[in-house]
VOBA-1610 file (N, C-alpha, C; in pm, whole numbers, padded with zeros to 5 digits, always signed):
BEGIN
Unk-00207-00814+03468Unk-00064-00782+03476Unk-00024-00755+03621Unk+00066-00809+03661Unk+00100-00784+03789Unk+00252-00652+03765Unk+00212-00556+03928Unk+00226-00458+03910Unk+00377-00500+04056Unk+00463-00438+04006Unk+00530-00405+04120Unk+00579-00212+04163Unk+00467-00205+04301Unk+00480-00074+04264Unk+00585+00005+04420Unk+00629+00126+04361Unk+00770+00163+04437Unk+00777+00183+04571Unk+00887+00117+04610Unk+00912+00125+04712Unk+00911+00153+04836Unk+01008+00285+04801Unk+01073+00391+04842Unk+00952+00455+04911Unk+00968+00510+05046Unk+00883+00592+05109Unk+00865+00745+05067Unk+00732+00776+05102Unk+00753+00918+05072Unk+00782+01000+05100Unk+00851+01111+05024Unk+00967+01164+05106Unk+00869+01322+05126Unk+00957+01429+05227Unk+00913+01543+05251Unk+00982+01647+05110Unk+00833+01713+05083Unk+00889+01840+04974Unk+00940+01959+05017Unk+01092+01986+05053Unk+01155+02114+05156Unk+01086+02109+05278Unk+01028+02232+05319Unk+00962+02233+05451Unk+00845+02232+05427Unk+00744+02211+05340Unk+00633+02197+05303Unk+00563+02105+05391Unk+00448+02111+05404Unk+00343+01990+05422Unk+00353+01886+05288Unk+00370+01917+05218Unk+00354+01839+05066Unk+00480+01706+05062Unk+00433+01592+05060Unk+00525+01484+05059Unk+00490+01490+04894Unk+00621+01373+04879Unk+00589+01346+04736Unk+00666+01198+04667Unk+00683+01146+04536Unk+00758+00961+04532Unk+00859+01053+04491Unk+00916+00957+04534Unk+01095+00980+04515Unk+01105+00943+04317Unk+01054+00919+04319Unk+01007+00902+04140Unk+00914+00925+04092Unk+00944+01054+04008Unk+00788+01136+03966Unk+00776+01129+03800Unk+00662+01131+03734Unk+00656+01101+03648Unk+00622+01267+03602Unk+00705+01245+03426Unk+00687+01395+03358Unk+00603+01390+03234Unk+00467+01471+03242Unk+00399+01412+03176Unk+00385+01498+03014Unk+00479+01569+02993Unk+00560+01606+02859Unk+00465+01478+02729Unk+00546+01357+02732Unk+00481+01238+02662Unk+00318+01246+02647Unk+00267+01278+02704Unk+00143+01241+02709Unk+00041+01372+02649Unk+00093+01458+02632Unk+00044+01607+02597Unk+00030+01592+02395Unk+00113+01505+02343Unk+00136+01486+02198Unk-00001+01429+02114Unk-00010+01469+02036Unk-00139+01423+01911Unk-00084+01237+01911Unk+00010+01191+01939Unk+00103+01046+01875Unk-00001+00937+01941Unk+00027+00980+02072Unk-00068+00913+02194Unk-00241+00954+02166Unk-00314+00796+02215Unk-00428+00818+02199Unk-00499+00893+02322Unk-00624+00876+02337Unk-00655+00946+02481Unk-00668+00800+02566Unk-00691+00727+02520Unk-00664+00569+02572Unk-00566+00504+02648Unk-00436+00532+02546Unk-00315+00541+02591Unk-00289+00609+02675Unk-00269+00786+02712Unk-00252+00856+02809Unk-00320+00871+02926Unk-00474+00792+02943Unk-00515+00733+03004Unk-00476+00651+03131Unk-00420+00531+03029Unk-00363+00386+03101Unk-00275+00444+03129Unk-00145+00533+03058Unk-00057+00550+03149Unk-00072+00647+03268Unk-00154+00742+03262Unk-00115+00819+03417Unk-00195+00737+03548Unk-00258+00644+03477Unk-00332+00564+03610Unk-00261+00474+03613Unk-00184+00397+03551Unk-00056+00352+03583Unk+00036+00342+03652Unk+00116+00479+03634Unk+00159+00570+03730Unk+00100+00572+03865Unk-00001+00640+03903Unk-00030+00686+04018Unk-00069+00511+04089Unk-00095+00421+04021Unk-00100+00260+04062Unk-00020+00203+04128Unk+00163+00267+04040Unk+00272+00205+04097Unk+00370+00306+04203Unk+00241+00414+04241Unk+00311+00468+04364Unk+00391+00603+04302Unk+00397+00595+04140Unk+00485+00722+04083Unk+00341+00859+04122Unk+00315+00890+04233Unk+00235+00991+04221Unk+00266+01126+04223Unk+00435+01171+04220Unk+00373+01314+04158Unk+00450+01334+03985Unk+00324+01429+03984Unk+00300+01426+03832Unk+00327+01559+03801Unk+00472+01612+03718Unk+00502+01663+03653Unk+00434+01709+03502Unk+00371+01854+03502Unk+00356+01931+03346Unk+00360+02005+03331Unk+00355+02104+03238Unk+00388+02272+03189Unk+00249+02303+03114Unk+00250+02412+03118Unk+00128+02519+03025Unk+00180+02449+02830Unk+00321+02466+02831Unk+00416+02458+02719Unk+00387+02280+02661Unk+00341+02187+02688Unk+00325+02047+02691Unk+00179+01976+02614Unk+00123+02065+02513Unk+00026+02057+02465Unk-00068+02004+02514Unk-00150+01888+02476Unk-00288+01844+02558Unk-00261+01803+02722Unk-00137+01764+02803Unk-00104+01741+02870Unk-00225+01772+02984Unk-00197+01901+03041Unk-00307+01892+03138Unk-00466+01918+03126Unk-00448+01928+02975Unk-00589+01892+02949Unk-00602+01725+03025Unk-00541+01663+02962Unk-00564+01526+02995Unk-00539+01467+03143Unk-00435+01559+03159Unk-00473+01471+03349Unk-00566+01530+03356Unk-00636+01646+03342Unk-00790+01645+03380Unk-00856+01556+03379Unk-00918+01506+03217Unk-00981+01428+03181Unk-00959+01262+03250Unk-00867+01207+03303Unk-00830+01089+03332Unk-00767+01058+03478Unk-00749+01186+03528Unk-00731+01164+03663Unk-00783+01253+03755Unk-00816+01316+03735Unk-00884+01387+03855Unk-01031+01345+03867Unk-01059+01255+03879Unk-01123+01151+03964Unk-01076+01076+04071Unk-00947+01111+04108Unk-00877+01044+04208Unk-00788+01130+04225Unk-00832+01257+04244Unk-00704+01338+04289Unk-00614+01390+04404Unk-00706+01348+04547Unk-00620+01316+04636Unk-00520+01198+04627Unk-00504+01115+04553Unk-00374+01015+04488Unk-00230+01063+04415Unk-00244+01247+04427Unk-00150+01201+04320Unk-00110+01351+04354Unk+00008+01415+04374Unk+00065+01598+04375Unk+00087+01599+04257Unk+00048+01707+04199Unk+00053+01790+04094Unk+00146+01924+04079Unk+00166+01956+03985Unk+00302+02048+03960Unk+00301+02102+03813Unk+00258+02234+03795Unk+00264+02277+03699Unk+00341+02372+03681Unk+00393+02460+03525Unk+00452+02573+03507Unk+00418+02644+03447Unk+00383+02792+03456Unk+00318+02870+03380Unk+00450+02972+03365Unk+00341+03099+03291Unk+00432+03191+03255Unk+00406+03270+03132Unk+00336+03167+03030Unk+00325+03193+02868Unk+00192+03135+02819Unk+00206+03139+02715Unk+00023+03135+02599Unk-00066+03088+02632Unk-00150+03188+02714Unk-00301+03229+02774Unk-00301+03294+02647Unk-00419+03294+02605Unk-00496+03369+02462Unk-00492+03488+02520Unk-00505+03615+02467Unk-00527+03734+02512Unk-00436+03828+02633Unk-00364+03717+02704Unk-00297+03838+02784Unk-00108+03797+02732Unk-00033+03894+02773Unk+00097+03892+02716Unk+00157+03829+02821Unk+00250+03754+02764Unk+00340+03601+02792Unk+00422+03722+02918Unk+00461+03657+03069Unk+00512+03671+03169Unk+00510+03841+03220Unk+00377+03820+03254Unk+00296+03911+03303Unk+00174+03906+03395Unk+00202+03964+03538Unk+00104+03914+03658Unk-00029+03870+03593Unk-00103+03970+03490Unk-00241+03918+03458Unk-00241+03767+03362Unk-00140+03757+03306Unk-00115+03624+03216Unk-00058+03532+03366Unk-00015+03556+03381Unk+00027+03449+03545Unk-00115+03412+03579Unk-00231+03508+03636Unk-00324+03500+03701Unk-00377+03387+03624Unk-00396+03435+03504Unk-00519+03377+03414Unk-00459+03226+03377Unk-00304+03235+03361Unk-00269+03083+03370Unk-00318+02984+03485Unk-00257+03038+03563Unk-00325+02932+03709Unk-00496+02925+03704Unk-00508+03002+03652Unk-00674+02982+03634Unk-00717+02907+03551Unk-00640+02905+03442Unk-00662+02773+03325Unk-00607+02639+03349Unk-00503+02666+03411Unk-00455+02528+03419Unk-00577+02396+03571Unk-00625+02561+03671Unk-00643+02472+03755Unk-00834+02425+03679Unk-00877+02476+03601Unk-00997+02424+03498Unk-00957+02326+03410Unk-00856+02276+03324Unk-00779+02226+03243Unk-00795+02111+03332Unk-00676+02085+03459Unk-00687+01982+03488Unk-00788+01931+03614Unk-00869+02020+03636Unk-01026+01980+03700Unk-00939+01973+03855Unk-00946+02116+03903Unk-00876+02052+04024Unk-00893+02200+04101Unk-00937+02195+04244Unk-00943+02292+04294Unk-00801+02375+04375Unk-00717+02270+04325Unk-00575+02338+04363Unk-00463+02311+04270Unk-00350+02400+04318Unk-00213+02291+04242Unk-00163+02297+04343Unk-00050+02172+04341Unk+00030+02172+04507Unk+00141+02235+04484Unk+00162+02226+04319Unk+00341+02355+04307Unk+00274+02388+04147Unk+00287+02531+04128Unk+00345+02617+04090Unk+00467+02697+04034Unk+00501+02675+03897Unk+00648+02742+03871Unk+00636+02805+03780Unk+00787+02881+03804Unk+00749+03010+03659Unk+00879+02940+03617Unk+00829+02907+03458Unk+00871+02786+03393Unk+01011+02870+03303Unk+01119+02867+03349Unk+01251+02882+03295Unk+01258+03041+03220Unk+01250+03148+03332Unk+01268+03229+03258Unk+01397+03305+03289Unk+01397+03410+03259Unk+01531+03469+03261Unk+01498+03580+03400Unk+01664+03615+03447Unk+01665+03721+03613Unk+01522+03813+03561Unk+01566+03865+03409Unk+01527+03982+03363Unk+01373+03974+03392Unk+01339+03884+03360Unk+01158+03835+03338Unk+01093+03853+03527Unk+01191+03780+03584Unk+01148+03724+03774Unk+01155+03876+03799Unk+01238+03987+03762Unk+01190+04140+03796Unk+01077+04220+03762Unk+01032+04134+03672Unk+00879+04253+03633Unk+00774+04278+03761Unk+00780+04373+03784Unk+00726+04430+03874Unk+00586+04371+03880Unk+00523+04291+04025Unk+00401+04224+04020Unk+00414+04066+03982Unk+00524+04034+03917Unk+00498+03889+03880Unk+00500+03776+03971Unk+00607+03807+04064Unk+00575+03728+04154Unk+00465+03711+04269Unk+00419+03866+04284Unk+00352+03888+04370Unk+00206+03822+04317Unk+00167+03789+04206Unk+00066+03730+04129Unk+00088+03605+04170Unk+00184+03505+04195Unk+00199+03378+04212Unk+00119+03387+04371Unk+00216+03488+04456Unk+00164+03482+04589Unk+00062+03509+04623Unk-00046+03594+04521Unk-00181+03600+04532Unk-00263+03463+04554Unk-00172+03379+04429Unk-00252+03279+04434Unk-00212+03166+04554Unk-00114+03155+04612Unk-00106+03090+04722Unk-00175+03124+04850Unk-00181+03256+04893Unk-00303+03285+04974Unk-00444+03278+04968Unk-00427+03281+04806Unk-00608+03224+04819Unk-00616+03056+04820Unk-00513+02987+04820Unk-00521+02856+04820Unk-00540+02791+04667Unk-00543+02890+04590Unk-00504+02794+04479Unk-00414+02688+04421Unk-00282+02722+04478Unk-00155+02681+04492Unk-00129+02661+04633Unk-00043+02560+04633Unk+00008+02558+04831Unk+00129+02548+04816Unk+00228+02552+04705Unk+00347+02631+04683Unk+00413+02701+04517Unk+00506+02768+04559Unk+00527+02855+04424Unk+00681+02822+04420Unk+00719+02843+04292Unk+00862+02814+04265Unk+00902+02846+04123Unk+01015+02806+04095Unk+01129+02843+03983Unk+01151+02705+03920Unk+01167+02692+03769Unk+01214+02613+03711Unk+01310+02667+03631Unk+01472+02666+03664Unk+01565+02670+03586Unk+01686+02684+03632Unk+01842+02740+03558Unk+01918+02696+03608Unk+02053+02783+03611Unk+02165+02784+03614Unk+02291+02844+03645Unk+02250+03001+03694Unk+02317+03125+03647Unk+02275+03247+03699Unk+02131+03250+03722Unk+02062+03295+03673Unk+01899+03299+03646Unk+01847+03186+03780Unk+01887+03052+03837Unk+01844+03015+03906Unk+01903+03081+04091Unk+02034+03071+04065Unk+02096+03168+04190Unk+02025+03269+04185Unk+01971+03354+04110Unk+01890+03457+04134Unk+01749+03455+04253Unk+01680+03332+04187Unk+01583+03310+04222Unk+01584+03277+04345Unk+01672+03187+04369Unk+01662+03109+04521Unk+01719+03237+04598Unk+01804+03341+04608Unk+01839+03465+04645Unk+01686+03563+04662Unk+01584+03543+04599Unk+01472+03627+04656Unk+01420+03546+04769Unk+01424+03442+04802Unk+01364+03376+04896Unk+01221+03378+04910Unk+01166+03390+04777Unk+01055+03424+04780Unk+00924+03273+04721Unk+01014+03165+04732Unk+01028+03086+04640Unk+01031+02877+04717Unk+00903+02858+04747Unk+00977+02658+04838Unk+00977+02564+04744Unk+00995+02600+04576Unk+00975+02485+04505Unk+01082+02532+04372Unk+01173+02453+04332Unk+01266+02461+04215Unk+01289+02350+04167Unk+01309+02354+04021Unk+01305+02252+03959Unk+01441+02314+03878Unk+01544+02162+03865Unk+01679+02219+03801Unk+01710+02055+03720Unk+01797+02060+03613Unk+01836+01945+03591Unk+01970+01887+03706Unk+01995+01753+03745Unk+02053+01695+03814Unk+02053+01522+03719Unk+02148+01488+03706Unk+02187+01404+03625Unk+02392+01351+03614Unk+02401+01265+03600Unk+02582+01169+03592Unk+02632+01314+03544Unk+02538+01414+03412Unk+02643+01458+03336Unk+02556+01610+03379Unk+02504+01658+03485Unk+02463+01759+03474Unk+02491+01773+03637Unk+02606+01802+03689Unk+02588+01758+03858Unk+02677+01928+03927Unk+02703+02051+03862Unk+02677+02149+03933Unk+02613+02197+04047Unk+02476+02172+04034Unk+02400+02209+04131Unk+02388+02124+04255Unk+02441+01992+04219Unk+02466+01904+04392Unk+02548+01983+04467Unk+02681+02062+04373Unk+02761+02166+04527Unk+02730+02282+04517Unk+02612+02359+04368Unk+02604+02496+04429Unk+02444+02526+04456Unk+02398+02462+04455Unk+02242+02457+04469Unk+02163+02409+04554Unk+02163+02262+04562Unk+02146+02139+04679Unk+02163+02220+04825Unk+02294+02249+04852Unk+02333+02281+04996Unk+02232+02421+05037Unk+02184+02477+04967Unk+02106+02598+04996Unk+01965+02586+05011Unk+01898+02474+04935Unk+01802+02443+04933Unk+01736+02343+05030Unk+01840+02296+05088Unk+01840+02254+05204Unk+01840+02293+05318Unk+01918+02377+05314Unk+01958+02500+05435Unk+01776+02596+05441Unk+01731+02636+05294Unk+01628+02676+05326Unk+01488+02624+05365Unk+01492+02483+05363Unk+01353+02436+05304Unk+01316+02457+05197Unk+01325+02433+05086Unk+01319+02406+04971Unk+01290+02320+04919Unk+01137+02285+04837Unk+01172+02108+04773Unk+01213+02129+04664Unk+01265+02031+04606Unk+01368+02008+04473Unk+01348+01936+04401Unk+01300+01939+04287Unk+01212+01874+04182Unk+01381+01855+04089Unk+01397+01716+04088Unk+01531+01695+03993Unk+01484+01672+03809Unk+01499+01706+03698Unk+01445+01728+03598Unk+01610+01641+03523Unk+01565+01541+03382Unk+01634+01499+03312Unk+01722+01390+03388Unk+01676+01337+03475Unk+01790+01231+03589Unk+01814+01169+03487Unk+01786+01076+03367Unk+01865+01016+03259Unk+01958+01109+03174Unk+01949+01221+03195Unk+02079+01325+03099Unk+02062+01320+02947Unk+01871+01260+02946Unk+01859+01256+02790Unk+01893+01105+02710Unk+01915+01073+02800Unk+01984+00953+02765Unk+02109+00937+02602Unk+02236+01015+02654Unk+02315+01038+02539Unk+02384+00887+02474Unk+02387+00780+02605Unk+02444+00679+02518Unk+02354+00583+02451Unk+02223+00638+02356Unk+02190+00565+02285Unk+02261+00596+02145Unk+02377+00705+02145Unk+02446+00750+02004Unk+02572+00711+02003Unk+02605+00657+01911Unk+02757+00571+01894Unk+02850+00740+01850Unk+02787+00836+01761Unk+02834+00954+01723Unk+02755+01113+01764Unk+02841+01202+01822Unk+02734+01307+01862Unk+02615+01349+01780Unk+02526+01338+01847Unk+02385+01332+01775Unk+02377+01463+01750Unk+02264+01524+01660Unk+02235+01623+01655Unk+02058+01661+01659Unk+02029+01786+01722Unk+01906+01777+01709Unk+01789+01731+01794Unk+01877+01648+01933Unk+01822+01555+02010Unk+01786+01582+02156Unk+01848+01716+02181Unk+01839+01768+02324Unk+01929+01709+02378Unk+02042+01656+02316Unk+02142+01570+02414Unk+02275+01574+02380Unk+02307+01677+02284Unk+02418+01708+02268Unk+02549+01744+02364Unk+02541+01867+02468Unk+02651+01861+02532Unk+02627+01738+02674Unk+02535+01672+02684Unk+02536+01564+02778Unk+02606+01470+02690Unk+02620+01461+02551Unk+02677+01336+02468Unk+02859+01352+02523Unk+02880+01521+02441Unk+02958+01561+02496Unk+03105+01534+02617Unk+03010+01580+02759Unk+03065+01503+02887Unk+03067+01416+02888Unk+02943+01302+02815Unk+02992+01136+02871Unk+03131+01106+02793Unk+03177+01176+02633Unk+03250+01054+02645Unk+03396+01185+02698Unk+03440+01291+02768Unk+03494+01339+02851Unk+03524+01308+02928Unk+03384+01243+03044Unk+03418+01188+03171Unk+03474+01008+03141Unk+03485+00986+03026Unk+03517+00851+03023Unk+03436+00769+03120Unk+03250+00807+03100Unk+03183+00704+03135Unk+03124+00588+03084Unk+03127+00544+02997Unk+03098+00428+02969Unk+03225+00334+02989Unk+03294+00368+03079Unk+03428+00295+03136Unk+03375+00245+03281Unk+03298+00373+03329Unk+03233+00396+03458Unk+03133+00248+03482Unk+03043+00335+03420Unk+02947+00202+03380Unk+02976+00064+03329Unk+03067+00019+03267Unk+03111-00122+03271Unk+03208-00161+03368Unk+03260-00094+03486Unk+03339-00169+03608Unk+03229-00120+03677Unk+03074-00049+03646Unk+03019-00140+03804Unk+02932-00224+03746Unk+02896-00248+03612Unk+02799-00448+03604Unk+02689-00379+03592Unk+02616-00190+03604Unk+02509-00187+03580Unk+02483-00169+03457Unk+02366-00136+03415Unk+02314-00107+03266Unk+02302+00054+03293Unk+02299+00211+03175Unk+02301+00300+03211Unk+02194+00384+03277Unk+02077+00310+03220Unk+01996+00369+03289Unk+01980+00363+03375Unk+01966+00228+03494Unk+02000+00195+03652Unk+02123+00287+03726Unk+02208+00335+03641Unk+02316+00406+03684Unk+02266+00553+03720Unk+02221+00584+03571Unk+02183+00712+03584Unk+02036+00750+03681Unk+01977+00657+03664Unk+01836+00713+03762Unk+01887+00701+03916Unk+01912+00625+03960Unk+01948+00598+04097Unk+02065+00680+04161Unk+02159+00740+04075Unk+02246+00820+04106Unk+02158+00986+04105Unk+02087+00952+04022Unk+01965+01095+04098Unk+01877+01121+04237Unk+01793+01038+04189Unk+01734+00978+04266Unk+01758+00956+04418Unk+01859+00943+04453Unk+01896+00955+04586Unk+02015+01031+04564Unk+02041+01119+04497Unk+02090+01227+04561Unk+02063+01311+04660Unk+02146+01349+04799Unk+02104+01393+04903Unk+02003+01548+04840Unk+01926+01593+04910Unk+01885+01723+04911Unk+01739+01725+04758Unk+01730+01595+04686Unk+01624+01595+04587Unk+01498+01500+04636Unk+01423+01587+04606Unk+01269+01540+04689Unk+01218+01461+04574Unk+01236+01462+04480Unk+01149+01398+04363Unk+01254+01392+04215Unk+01256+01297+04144Unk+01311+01313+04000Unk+01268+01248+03902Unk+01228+01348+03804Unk+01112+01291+03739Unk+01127+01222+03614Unk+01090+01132+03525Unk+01118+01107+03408Unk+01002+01080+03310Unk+01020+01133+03184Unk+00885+01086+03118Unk+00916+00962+03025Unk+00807+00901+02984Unk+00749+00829+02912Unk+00650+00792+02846Unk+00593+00743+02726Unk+00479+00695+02676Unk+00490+00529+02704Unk+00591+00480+02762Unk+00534+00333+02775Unk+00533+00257+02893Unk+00403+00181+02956Unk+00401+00153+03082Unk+00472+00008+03069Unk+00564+00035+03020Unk+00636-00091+03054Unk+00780-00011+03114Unk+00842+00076+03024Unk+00914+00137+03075Unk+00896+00222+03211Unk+00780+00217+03201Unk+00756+00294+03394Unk+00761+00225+03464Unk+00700+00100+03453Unk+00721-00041+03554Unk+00894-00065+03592Unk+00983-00045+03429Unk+01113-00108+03465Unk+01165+00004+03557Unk+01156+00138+03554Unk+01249+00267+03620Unk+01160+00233+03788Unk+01027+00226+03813Unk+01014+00174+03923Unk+01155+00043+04020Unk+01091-00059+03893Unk+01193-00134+03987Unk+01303-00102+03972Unk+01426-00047+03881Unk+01525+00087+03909Unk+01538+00121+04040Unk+01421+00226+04092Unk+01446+00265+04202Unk+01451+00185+04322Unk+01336+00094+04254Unk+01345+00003+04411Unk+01500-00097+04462Unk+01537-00030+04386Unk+01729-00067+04440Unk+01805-00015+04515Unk+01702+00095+04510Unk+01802+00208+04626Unk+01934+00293+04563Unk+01996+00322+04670Unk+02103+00434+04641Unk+02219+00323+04572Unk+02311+00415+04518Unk+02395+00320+04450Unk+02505+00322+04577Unk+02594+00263+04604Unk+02676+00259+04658Unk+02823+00372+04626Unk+02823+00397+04780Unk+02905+00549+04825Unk+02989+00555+04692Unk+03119+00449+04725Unk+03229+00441+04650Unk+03198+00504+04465Unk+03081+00391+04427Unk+03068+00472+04312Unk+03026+00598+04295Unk+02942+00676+04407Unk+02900+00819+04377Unk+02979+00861+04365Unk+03080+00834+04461Unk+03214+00942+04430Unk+03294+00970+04345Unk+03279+00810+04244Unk+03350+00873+04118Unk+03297+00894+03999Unk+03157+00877+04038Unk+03096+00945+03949Unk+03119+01137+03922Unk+03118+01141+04074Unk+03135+01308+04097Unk+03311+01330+04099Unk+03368+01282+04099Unk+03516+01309+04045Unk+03535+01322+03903Unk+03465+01198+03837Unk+03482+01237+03665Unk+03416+01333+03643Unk+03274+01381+03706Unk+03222+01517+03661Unk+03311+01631+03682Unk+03380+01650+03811Unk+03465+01765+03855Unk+03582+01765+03790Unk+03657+01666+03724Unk+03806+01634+03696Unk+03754+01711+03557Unk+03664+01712+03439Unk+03694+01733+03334Unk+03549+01892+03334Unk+03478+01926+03422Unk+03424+02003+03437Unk+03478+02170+03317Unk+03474+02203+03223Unk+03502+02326+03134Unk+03382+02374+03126Unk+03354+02433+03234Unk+03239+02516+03184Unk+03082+02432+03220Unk+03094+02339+03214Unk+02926+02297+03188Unk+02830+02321+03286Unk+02772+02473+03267Unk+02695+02486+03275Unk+02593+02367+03321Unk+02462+02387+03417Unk+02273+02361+03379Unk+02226+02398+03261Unk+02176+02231+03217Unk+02133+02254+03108Unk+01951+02270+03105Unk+01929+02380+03055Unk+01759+02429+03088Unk+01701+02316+02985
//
């Protein structure tokens, strides 16, 4: 099979040493009983084949980093890694320095690796980032080199919080056609600090595969805004298809180091590759992409 693999150079993660692809793969898909170990296999070597090398997973993602263990870390200078802890370590209580500790300790045995390159405390609330010691447990582990950065995954209040301790070079937020808040209140800060920016959901769930609001699907108020912003109006005066719309309008959004998407099929990773390898979409349309988001904007929130 011939491979066409991405492009796009690699970009810098905030002020980090840590580069990373401008298209990262989320390896959510691959953590499921559905997939064989065969399958999840071929695809993360896949991946890291066509240049998608950083690799998005959570503690929360079932066999997941069991399995990049098992299948890639044999080649693990190929590929940044990025995990999220926070919760179910056997024996110690969910978002708590010694459950922090013992996570990074499992995960970095799990996936056979003498480091992680990011670190996040996976979507919790202001209330949780105050427990006395929790963060300072992350920073333990960055001085001993377990980690070579620490960060936040989540979004509206609860994420302004976070980036306000400054304690923090890695966040992960959704950024998406129908999730675009954080390009004017988030982006500009994270930039300003050195910050890398892990963009999460750049397809928005993909809401226009439903002729009627779906239910049940994780894609409800993204169904919502699309037909609000009157985009599928959008999308047929510019000739693309939505997903080319929606990835690439992430994707090179100024101020995002990486945006990740999952999948179980390496065909579909091949097509979002060549996706990207198109580059930025042109000015004119960003802008009205970000006008229909702002013109009908009520509220919408980051969606965690």
């Amino acid at each position: 099979m011939n491979l066409t693999p991405l492009a796009t150079s690699q970009r810098s993660f905030g002020a980090s040493r840590i580069k990373v692809s401008a298209l990262g793969f989320g390896a959510g898909h691959i953590g499921g009983t559905q997939m064989t170990e065969q399958e999840a296999g071929t695809l993360l070597n896949r991946a890291v084949d066509l240049g998608v090398t950083f690799i998005d997973t959570a503690r929360g993602y079932g066999m997941s980093e069991e399995r990049i263990g098992r299948h890639l870390s044999y080649r693990r200078k190929d590929y940044v890694l990025a995990s999220k802890c926070g919760y179910s370590i056997p024996s110690y209580a969910d978002w708590s320095p010694e459950g922090i500790r013992a996570g990074i300790d499992m995960a970095l045995r799990l996936m056979r690796t003498d480091y992680l390159d990011i670190m996040l405390l996976h979507s919790c609330p202001r209330a949780t980032l105050e427990t006395p010691g929790l963060i300072d447990a992350l920073e333990e582990a960055l001085r001993a080199g377990k980690v070579l950065a620490i960060g936040y995954s989540g979004e509206n209040d609860d994420l302004d919080h976070a980036l306000s301790l400054k304690r923090f070079s890695a966040i992960e937020t959704s950024v998406n056609i129908f999730d675009q808040r954080g390009i004017a209140n988030v982006l500009p800060i994270t930039q300003k600090e050195g910050t890398g920016v892990i963009a999460k959901r750049p397809l928005g769930n993909a809401p226009w595969r439903y002729a009627e609001r779906p239910v049940g699907n994780f894609c409800e108020p993204y169904w919502e805004r699309m037909i609000a912003m009157k985009a599928h109006k959008i999308v047929e005066e510019s000739g693309l298809a939505w997903d080319e719309l929606a990835l690439r309008f992430t994707v090179f959004t100024e101020g995002v180091a990486t945006a990740i998407v999952g999948t179980s099929s390496t065909t579909n990773l091949q097509h979002n590759v060549e996706i990207v390898n198109k580059g930025a979409l042109p000015n004119d349309l960003v802008k009205h992409i970000r006008k229909a988001f702002e013109k009908h904007d009520t509220n919408w929130v980051g969606q965690i």
